[in-house]
Every structure is written in structure tokens, then in C-alpha cells.
C-alpha positions in Angstrom: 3.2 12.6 -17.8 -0.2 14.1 -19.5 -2.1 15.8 -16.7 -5.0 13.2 -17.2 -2.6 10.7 -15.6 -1.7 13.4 -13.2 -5.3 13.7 -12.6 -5.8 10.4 -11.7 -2.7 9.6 -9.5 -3.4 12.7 -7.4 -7.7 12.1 -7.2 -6.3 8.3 -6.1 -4.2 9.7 -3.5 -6.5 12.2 -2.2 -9.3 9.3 -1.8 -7.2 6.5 -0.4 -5.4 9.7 2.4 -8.7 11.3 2.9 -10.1 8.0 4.2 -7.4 6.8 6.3 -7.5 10.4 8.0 -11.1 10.7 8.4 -11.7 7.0 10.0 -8.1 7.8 12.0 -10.2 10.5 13.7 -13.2 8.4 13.8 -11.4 5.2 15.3 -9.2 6.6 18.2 -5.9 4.5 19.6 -4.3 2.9 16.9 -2.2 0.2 18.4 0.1 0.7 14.8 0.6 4.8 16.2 1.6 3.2 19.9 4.2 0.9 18.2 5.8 3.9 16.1 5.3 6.6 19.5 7.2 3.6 21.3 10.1 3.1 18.6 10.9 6.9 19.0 10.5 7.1 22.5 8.0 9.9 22.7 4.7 8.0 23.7 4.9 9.5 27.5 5.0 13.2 26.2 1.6 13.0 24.9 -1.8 11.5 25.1 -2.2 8.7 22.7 -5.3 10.2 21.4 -3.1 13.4 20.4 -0.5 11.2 18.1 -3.4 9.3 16.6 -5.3 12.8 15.7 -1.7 14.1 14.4 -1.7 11.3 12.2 -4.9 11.5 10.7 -4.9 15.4 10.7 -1.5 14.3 8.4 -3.4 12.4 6.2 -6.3 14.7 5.3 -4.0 17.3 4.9 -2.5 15.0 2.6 -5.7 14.7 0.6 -6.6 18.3 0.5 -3.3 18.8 -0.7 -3.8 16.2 -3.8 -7.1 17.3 -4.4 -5.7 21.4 -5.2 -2.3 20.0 -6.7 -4.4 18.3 -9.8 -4.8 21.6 -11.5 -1.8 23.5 -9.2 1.0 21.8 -10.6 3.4 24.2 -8.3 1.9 22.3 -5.3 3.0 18.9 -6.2 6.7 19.1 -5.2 6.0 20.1 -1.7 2.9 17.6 -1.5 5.6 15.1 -2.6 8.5 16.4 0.3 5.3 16.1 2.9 4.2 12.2 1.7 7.8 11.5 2.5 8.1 12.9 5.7 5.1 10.6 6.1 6.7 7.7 4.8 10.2 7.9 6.4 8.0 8.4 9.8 6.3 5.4 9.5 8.9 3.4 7.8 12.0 3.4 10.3 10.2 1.5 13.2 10.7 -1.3 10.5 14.0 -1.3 12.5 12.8 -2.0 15.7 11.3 -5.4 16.4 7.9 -4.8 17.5 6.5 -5.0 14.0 7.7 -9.0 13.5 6.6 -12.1 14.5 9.7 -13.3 16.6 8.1 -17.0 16.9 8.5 -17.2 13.3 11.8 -16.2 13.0 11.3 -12.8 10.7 10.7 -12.5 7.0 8.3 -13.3 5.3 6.2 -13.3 8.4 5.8 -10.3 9.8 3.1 -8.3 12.6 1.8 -5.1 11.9 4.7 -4.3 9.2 2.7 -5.7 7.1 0.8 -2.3 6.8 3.8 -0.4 7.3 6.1 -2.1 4.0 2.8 -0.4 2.4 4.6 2.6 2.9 7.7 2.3 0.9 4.9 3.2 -1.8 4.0 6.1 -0.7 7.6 7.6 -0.3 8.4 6.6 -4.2 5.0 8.4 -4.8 6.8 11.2 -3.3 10.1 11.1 -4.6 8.0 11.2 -8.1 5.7 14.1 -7.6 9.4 16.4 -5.7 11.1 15.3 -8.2 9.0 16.0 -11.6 12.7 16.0 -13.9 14.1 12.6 -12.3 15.4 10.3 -15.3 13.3 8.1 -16.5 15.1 4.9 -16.1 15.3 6.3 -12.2 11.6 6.5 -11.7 10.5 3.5 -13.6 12.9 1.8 -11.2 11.7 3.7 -8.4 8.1 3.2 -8.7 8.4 -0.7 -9.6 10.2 -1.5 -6.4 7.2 -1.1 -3.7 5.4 -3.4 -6.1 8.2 -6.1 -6.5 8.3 -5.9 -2.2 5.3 -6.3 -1.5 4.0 -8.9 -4.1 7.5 -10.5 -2.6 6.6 -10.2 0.9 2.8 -11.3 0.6 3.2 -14.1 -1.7 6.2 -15.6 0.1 3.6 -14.8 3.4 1.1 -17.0 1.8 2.9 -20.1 2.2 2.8 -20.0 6.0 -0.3 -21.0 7.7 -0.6 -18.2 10.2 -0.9 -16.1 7.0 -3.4 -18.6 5.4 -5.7 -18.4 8.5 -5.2 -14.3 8.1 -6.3 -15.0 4.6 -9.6 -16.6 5.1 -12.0 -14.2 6.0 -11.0 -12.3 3.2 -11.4 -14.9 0.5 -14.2 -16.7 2.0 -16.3 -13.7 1.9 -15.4 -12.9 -2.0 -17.4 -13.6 -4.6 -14.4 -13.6 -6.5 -12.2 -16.1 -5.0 -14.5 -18.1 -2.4 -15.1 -20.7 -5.0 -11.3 -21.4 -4.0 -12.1 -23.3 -1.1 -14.7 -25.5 -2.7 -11.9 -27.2 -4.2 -8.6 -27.0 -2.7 -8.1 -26.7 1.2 -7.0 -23.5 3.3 -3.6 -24.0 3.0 -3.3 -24.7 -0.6 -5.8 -22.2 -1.6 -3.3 -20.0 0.3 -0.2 -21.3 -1.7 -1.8 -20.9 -5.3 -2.5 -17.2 -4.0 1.0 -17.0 -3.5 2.5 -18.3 -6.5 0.3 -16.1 -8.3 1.7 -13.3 -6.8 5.5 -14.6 -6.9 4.8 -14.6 -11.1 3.3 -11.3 -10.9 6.3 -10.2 -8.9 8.5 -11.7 -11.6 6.5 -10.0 -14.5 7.0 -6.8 -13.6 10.7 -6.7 -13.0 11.0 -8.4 -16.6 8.8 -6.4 -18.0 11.5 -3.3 -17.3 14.4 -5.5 -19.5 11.2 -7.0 -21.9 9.1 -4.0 -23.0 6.5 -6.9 -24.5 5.8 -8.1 -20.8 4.3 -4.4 -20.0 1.0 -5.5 -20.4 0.7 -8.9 -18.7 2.8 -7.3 -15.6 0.6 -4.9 -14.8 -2.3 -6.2 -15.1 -1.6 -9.2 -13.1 -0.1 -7.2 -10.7 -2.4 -4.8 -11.0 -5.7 -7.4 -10.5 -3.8 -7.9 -6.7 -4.5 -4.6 -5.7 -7.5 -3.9 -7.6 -9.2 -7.3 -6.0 -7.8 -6.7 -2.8 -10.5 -3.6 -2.6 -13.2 -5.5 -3.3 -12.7 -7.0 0.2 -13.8 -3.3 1.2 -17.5 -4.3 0.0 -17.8 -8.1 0.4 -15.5 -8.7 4.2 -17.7 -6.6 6.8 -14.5 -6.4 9.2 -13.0 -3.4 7.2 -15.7 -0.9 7.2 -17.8 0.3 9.7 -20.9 2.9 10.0 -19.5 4.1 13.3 -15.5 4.8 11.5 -15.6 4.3 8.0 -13.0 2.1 8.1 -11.9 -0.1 10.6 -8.3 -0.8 10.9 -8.4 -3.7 8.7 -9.5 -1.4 5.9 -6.7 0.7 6.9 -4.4 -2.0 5.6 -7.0 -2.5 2.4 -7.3 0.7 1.1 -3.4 1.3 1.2 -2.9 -0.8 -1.6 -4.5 1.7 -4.2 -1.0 3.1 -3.6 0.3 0.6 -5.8 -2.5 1.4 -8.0 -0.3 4.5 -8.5 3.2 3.1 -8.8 1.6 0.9 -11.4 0.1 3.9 -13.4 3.7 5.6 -13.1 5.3 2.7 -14.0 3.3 1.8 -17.1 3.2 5.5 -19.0 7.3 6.0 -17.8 7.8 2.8 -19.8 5.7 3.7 -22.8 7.8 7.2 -22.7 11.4 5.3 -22.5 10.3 3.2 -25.7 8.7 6.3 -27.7 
């Protein structure tokens, strides 16, 4: 990749980490940190204000890191080994059940996984950046697979109504989408959501078979994350003067991690073809 793309999947990382660290520190217990302390059995051994600072001291380091790998490209390899040991972290109390909704029977409705599927795109962006010489083919693979879960995981969410009520405060406050509910209800302004982001899903893993679906696959997929932080200036619940973010921005500003995979994904396809 050139280093301008470099440039801005590391200045990308840096701001998305920097602010989930900074607010971390800001916001205190982080019922998401109690889940994962519980799920490896170490929540008596420390205050709960100790994990939570771990984590965001993790994430700003994380920033830092990104900020002095763009023009240190020896520092991107162990950045990359350290945003997986994030990731994996974060990722296994998937296996655990506190992170579903039992009353409705698992996938696609899930509790605070939500936010931690999210992650799954932050260990690719790993993988990539400690693994600089990994085929092609590989990576492109690699870094569309977060964006095919996730777009499969919300848009399948969106036909449920817990996940259409989640929805609303979001939408309703957007002046890009609020028009939605002027004419269609909250449950079908919640499906058509969806099955936008079920075609973007299916974009994107054509467009790796059908180099001429490139373009429409990312930017469809693309507009899903990038109007998703938009929410960060029109929904008042997901910042906050006294942390930044709240943790509703938390689960916001994660998505520019997708931004990323996108980015990858797009220039590793334009590289296969030329």
C-alpha cells in the first residue's frame, strides 16, 4: 500500500483509539469491562475502576502508537501484534452468554456483543499491519470479513423490534434519515434499513469474484459506517461535555474501523487486478 493510504488508516486508528481511551478514563465503570472481568474470572482481584483504566490506558497507547507508526513503518508490526491482543481480549467473552439476549433465543439479537463483533475488525486491522507480506488474496479476504459480519449481524438485527426501538433515537434525530418515519412506521423504517444493509453485505462479497462491483460495494457499505458517525453530532446521547463520549458513542465511533477494512479492501483489490 502507498504510505498515503498508510497515512490514513493509521491517523483513523489513532482518532477512533484515542477517543475511546480518553472518554474510558473520563467515564469510569464500564458495565461492557464487568462482563469481560467476569468471563475470565478475575473481577474480584481488582477494583473495577483499575480494569476500566487498563482498558483505556490500552487504547491511548494504541493511538500514540498509530500516531508515530505513520512515518515509523518498523512500529507497525508490533502496533499490529498489540491491537490483537486487544481484540482476542475482548472477543472471547463472545463465548460466554452474558453478551446475548437469551429471551430472544441468540443471533441476530444480541446484548452488548453488539459492540464487541466490532472487534473482529480491529484484530484483521492487526493481522494487516503484523503481517505487511500476507498474500493478497489473504488480506482482501481478511479485511472483507468484519464488514460482511457485521452488515450481516445489524441488518438481520433490524428486522426485530427490540432492535427497531434501539434504532429510533438514532434516526429520529438525523437529518439524514428522520424523513424515514414521516412515511413508513418504526418497524418498517427499521426493515428497509436492513435490507439495505443485507445488499451491501452482498456487494461486497461479490465484488471480490466481480472486480466491476468494487465501487458500488464500498460505497454502499461504506455510506453505513460513514452515516453511522453523523449520529456523533445530531443524537445528544453519544457525547458528552463531562466524557467526551458516552458509551453509546463508544459503540459509534467503532465503526470507523470498518472505515479501514474498507480502505484495505478497496486498494488490495485494485493491486490483485493491476
Amino acid at each position: 500500500m502507498k504510505k498515503i493510504h498508510f497515512t490514513a488508516l493509521l491517523t483513523l486508528l489513532a482518532i477512533s483509539t484515542g477517543l475511546l481511551g480518553l472518554s474510558s478514563l473520563l467515564i469510569g465503570h464500564h458495565s461492557q469491562i464487568a462482563m469481560t472481568t467476569d468471563f475470565y474470572g478475575i473481577s474480584n482481584l481488582l477494583p473495577s475502576t483499575i480494569f476500566n483504566s487498563l482498558s483505556a490506558v490500552a487504547f491511548i497507547i494504541s493511538a500514540l502508537w498509530a500516531v508515530l507508526a505513520i512515518n515509523r513503518i518498523e512500529l507497525r508490526g508490533k502496533l499490529g501484534v498489540f491491537l490483537m491482543f486487544i481484540s482476542i481480549v475482548a472477543l472471547l467473552p463472545l463465548l460466554g452468554t452474558s453478551m446475548w439476549i437469551k429471551s430472544l433465543g441468540g443471533f441476530p439479537a444480541i446484548g452488548a456483543g453488539q459492540g464487541v463483533i466490532k472487534y473482529f475488525s480491529l484484530l484483521v486491522i492487526g493481522i494487516f499491519l503484523s503481517k505487511p507480506y500476507l498474500d493478497t488474496k489473504k488480506a482482501i479476504w481478511l479485511n472483507a470479513f468484519p464488514v460482511i459480519l457485521v452488515l450481516l449481524w445489524i441488518g438481520g438485527m433490524k428486522f426485530t423490534l427490540i432492535e427497531a426501538k434501539g434504532i429510533e433515537g438514532l434516526v429520529s434525530t438525523s437529518p439524514l434519515m428522520s424523513w424515514m418515519y414521516s412515511v413508513w412506521d418504526l418497524q418498517t423504517t427499521s426493515n428497509l434499513i436492513g435490507v439495505y444493509d443485507l445488499i451491501a453485505m452482498t456487494l461486497v462479497g461479490l465484488a471480490i469474484f466481480k472486480r466491476q462491483l468494487l465501487i458500488p460495494a464500498v460505497l454502499m457499505s461504506g455510506a453505513v459506517f460513514a452515516v453511522t458517525q453523523t449520529f456523533l453530532l445530531s443524537w445528544p446521547a453519544t457525547v458528552s461535555s463531562d466524557t467526551i463520549l458516552t458509551v453509546t458513542g463508544h459503540f459509534i465511533i467503532k465503526d470507523i474501523w470498518f472505515i479501514i477494512n474498507l480502505l484495505i479492501f478497496a486498494t488490495l483489490m485494485y493491486k490483485r487486478e493491476n
